[in-house]
C-alpha positions as CSV (number, residue, x, y, z in Angstrom):
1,X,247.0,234.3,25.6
2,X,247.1,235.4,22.1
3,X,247.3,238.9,22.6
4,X,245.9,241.7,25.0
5,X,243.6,243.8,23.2
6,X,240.6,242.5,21.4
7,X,238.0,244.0,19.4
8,X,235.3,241.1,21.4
9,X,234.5,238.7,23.6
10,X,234.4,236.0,21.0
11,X,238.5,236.4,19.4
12,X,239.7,235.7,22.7
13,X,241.5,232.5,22.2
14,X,244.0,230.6,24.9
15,X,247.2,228.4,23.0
16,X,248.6,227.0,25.9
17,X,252.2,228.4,25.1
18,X,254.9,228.8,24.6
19,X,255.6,232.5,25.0
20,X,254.4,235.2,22.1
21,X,257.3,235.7,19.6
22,X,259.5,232.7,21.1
23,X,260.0,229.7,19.4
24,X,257.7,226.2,19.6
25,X,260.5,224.5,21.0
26,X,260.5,227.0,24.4
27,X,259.4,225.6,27.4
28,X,255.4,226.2,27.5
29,X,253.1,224.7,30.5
30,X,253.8,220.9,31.9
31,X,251.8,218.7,30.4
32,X,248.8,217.5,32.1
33,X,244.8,218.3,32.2
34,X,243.9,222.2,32.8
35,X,241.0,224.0,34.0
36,X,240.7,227.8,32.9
37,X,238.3,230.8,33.8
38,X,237.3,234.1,33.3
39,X,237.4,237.1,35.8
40,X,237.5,240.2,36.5
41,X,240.9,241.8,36.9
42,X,240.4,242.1,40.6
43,X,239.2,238.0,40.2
44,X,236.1,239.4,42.9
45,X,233.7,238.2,39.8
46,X,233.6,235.1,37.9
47,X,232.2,235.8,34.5
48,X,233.0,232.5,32.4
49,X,229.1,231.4,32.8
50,X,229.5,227.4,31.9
51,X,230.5,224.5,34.1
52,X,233.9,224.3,35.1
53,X,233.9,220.5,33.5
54,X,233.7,222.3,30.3
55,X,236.6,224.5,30.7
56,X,238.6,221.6,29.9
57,X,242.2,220.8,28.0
58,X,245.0,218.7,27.6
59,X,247.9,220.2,27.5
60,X,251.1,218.1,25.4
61,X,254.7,218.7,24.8
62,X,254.1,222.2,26.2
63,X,251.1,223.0,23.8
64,X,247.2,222.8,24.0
65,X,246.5,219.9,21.8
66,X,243.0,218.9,22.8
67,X,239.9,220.7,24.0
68,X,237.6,218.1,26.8
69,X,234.7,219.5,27.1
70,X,231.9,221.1,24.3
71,X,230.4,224.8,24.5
72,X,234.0,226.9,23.5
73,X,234.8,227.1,19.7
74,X,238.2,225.3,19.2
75,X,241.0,227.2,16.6
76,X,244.5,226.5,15.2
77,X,247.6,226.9,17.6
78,X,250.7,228.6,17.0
79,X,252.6,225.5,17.3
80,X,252.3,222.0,15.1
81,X,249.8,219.8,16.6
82,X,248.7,222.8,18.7
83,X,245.0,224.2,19.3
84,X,243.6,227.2,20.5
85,X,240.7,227.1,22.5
86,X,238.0,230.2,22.9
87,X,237.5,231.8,26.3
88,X,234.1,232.5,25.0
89,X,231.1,232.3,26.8
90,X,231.9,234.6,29.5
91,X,229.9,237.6,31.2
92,X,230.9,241.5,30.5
93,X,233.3,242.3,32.8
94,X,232.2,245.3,35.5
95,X,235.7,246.8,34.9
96,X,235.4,250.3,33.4
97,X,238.2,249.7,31.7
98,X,236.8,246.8,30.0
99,X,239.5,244.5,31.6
100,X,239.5,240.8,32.1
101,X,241.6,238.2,33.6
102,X,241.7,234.5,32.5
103,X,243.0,231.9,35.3
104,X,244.4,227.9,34.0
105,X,245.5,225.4,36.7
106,X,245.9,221.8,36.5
107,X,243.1,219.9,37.1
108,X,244.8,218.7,40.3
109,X,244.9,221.4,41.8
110,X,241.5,223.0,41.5
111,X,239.6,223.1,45.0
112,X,236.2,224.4,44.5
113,X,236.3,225.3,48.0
114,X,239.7,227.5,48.0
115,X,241.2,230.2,46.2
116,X,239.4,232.4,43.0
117,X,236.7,230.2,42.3
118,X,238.7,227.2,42.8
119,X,241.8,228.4,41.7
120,X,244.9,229.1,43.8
121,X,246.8,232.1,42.9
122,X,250.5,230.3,43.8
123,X,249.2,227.4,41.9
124,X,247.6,229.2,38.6
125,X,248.7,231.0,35.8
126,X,247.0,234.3,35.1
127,X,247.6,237.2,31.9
128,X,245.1,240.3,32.0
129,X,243.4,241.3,28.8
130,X,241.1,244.0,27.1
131,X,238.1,243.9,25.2
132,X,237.0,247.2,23.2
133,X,233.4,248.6,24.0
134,X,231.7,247.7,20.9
135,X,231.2,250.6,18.9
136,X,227.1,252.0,19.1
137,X,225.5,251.6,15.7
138,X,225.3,254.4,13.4
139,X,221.9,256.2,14.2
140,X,220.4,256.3,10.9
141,X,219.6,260.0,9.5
142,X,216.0,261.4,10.3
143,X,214.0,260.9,7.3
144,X,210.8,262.7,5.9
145,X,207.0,262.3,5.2
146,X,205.7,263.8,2.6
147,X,202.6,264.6,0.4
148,X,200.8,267.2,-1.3
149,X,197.3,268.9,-1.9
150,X,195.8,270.1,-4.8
151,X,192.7,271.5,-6.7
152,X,190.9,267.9,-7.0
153,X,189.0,269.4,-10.2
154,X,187.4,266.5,-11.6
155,X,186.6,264.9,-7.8
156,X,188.0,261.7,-8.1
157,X,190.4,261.5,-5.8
158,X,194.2,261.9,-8.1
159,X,195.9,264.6,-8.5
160,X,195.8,264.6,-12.7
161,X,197.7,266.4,-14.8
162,X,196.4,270.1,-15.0
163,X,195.1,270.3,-11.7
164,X,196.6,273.5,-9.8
165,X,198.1,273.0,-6.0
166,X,197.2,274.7,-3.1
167,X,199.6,276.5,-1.1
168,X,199.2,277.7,2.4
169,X,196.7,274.8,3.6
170,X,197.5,273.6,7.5
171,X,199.0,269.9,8.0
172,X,199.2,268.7,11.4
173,X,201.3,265.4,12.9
174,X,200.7,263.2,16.0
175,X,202.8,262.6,17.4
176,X,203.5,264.5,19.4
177,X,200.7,266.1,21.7
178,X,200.1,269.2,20.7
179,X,200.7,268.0,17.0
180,X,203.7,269.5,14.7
181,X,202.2,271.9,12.0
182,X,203.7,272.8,8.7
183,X,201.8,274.4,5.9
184,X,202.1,273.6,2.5
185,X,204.0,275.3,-0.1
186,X,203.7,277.1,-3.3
187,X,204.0,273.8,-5.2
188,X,201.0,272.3,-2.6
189,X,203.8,270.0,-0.8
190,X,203.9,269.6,2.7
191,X,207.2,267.5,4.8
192,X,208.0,266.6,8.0
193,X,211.4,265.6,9.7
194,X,210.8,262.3,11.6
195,X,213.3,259.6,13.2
196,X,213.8,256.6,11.0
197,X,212.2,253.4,11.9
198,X,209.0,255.3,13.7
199,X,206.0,255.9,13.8
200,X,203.1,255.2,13.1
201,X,202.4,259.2,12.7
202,X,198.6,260.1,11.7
203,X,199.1,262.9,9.2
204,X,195.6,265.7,9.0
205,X,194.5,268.3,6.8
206,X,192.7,270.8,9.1
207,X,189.3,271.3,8.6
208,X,188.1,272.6,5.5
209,X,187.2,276.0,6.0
210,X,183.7,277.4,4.9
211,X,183.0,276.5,1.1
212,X,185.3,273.7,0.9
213,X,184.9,270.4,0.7
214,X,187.9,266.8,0.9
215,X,187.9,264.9,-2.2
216,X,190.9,262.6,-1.5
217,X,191.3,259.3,0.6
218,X,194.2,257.9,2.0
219,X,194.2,253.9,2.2
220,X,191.6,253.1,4.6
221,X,191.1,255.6,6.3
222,X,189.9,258.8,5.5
223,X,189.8,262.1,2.8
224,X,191.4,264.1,5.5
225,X,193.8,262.2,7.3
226,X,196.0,259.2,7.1
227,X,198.3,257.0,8.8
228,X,202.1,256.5,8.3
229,X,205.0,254.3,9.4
230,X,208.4,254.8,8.2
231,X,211.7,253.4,8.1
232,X,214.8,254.3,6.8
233,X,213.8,256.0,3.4
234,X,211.8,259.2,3.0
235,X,207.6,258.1,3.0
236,X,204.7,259.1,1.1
237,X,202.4,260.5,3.3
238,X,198.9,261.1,2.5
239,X,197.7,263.7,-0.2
240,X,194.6,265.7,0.5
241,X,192.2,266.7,-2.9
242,X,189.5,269.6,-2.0
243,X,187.0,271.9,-3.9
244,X,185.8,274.8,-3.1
245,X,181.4,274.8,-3.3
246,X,179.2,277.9,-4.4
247,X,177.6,278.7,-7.1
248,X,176.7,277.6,-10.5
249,X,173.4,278.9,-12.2
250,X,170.6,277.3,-10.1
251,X,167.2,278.8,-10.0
252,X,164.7,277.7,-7.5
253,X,161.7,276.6,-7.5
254,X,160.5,279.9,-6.3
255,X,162.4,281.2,-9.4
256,X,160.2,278.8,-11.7
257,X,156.8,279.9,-10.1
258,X,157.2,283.1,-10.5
259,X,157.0,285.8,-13.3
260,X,160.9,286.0,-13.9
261,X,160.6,282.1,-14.4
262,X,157.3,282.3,-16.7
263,X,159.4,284.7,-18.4
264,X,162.1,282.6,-19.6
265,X,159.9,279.6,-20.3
266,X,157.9,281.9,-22.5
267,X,161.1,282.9,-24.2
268,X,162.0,278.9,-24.6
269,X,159.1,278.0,-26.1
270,X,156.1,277.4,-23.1
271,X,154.9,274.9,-25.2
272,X,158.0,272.8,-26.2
273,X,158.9,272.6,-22.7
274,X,156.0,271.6,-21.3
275,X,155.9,268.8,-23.4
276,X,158.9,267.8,-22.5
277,X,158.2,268.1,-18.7
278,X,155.3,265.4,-19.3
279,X,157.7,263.3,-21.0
280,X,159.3,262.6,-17.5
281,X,158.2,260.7,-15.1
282,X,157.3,263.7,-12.5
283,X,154.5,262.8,-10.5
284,X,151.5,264.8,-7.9
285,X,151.3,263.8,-4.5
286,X,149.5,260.7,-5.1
287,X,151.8,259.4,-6.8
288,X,150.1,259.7,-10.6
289,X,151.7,261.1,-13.4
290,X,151.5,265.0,-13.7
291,X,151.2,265.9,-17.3
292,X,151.5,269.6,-17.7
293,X,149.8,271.3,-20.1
294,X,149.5,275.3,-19.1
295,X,152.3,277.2,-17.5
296,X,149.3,277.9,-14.2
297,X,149.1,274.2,-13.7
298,X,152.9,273.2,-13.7
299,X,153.2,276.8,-11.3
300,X,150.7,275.4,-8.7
301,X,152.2,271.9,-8.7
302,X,155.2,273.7,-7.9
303,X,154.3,275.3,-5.3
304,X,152.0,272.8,-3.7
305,X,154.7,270.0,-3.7
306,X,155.8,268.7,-0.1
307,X,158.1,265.6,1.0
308,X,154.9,263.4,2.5
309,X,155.8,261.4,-0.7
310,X,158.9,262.3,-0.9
311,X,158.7,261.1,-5.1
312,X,156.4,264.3,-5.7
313,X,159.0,266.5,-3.8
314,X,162.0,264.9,-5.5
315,X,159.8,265.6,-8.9
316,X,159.7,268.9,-8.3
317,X,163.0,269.8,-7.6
318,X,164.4,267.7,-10.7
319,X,161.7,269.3,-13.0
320,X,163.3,272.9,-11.8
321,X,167.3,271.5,-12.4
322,X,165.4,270.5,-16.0
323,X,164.6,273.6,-16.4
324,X,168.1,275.1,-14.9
325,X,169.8,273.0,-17.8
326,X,167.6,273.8,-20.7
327,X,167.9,277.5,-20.1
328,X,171.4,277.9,-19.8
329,X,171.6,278.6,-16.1
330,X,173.5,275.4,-15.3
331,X,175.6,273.1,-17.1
332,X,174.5,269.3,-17.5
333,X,177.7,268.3,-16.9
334,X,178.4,270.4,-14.0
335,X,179.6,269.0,-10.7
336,X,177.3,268.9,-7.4
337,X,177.8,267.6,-4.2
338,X,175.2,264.7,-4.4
339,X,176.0,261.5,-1.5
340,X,173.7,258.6,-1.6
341,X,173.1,258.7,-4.8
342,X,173.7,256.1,-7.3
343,X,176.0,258.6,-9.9
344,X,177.9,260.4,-6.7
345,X,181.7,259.0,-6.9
346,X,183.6,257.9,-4.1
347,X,184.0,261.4,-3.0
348,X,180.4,261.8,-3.2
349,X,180.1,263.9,-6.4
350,X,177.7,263.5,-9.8
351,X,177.0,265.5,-12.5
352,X,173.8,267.4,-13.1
353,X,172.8,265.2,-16.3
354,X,173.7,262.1,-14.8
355,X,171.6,263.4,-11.8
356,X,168.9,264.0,-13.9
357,X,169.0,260.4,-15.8
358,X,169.0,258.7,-12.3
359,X,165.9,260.6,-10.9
360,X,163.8,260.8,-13.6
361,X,164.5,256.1,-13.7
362,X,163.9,256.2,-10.0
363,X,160.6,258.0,-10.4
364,X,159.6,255.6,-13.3
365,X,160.1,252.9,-10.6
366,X,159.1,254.1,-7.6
367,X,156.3,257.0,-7.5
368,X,155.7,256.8,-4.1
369,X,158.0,257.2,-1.3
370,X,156.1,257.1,2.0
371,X,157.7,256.8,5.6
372,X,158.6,253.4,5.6
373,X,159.3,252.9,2.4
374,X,162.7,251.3,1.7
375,X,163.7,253.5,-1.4
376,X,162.5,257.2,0.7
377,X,166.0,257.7,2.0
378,X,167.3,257.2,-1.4
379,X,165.0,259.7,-3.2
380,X,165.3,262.3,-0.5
381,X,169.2,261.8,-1.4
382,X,168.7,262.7,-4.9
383,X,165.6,265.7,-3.9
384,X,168.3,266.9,-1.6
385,X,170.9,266.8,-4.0
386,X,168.9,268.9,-6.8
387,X,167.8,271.1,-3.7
388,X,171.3,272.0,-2.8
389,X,172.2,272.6,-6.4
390,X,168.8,274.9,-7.4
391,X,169.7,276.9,-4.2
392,X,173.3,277.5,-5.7
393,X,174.8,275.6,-2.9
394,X,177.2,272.6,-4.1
395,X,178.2,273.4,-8.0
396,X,182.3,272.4,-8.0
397,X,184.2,275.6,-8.7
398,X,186.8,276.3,-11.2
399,X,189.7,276.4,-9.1
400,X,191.0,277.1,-5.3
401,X,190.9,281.5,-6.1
402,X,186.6,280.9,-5.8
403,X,187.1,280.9,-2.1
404,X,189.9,282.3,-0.6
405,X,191.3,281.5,3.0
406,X,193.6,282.6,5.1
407,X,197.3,281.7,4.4
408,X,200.8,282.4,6.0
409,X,201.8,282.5,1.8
């Protein structure tokens, strides 16, 4: 043996002699054919785990100088014209102490049916020898997932420049069941403390709380929750864009039939704006063109108008957002919450001009919308986004101080 303590399994060689530190020309073992094994100390358990035929050298002039048989890695001896030959493979040894015990005897002497395994104790040739516990790997440090929310202003999902955080908002993380909570900071930034190499962890905004409304998305999934995995480096998690709904100017139709709404036609110009009210394509029930031309007509058309096709309500909520617009009461290019239609982004928001462009060609196509009617859902969309709007519902405030909520900040 080559030694006593090893740091493995594997550097545990065999040189056949002579003795450590004495010189090549000491007596070493007879020459002849050996076998070898692998045991525990007490030699109760054989752990070399190949076929005794390939435990297999030759020894000459007192040194191991060749290997006969193929599954042990073969190394340089001490001695000219020596070898060493690899103990390895061979099973962990059930020794606490990590202790092993290696056996050679000549091949003459083995008798599978006698002895340790074969091997005699008066006829063999034993040393003891230690292998270290391999050392456990390094646990990597925890590592973190973060992200951050913020004032989504413009609705479109990024967090661009000028656009304020908000502080104070609840972030949840599963797992574990009953999720971890944080809330996020001054600065909108949320973290959490997680095990490298886990996951996946679904990260959640909580629920919006009344007059606010998600803007962002996260990957596939969606504007208020997403899904991470991380490994040994700190991970993005998901940020989460909201804005706060109310109020922004509308009138309603009930505004525009009665005297307060005469009042400020009157003060437009009655005539000016009619004629620009017949200049889109609103329509009565029946689906014909309704050309206003007294401020009585336009009143009982808007008063009369219903959703059986829906066109004539969907004309009569636009003409009132018209009217919003040219009076000052809203801004044309004013936000609104407006899904399904064709100008809402991603996040389901249009402005009130572009609103007004895409009603006003859908009407032009399409001046009926009865049940049945492929295109009904679509206008009812837009009516319902004008609706919303005229009732002061959906406008896209400033910034995150338009509606409070609670926070721990």
């Amino acid at each position: 043996m080559n030694g006593n303590v090893y740091d493995s399994k594997e550097e545990v060689y065999l040189n056949g002699g002579p003795p450590p530190n004495a010189p090549c020309t000491a007596a070493g073992l007879p020459d002849g054919d050996y076998y070898f094994q692998v045991t525990d100390p007490s030699g109760s358990v054989l752990l070399s785990s190949d076929s005794i035929s390939e435990r297999k050298v030759r020894v000459t002039g007192g040194v191991i100088t060749h290997y006969l048989g193929t599954t042990h890695a073969v190394g340089i001896g001490r001695c000219p014209g020596a070898i060493s030959v690899a103990l390895f493979p061979y099973a962990d040894t059930p020794n606490p102490g990590g202790e092993y015990k290696v056996w050679i005897t000549r091949v003459g002497d083995y008798d599978p049916t006698k002895g340790v395994f074969g091997f005699l104790p008066a006829k063999s040739k034993t040393d003891n020898f230690k292998v270290r516990p391999p050392t456990p790997p390094e646990e990597p440090p925890d590592v973190t997932i973060f992200g951050h929310k913020w004032y989504d202003t413009n609705t479109n999902g990024a967090w661009d420049p000028g656009e304020p955080a908000i502080p104070g908002w609840r972030i949840e993380k599963v797992p574990p069941e009953p999720s971890d909570v944080t809330y996020t900071s001054t600065s909108g930034q949320y973290s959490f403390l997680v095990p490298a190499n886990s996951g996946p962890y679904t990260i959640s905004e909580v629920p919006p709380p009344p007059g606010w409304w998600p803007t962002g998305r996260w990957i596939n999934t969606t504007p208020t929750s997403g899904t991470v995995t991380v490994g040994t480096e700190d991970a993005q998690g998901p940020d989460f864009g909201n804005v706060c709904l109310g109020a922004g100017g509308g009138r309603t139709l009930g505004f525009w039939s009665n005297r307060n709404g005469q009042s400020v036609m009157n003060g437009l110009g009655m005539s000016t704006l009619l004629a620009e009210l017949r200049a889109l394509n609103l329509v009565k029930a029946d689906g014909s063109p309704f050309d206003p031309h007294s401020y009585s007509e336009f009143r009982s058309w808007l008063l009369s108008a219903n959703a059986t096709n829906m066109a004539y309500m969907l004309s009569a909520q636009m003409a009132a957002m018209y009217l919003n617009v040219h009076a000052g009461f809203v801004s044309g290019s004013a936000l609104v919450y407006a899904p399904g239609t064709s100008s809402a982004n991603p996040a389901g928001f249009a402005t009130v001009g572009a609103l007004l462009h895409e009603a006003n060609a859908e009407l032009g196509t399409h001046p009926t919308a009865y049940d049945g009617d492929a295109w009904r859902s679509y206008q009812e969309a837009l009516k319902n986004a004008f609706d919303w709007a005229n009732n002061n519902l959906t406008f896209v405030q400033p910034g995150p101080e338009a509606c409070p909520f609670d926070s721990p900040y």
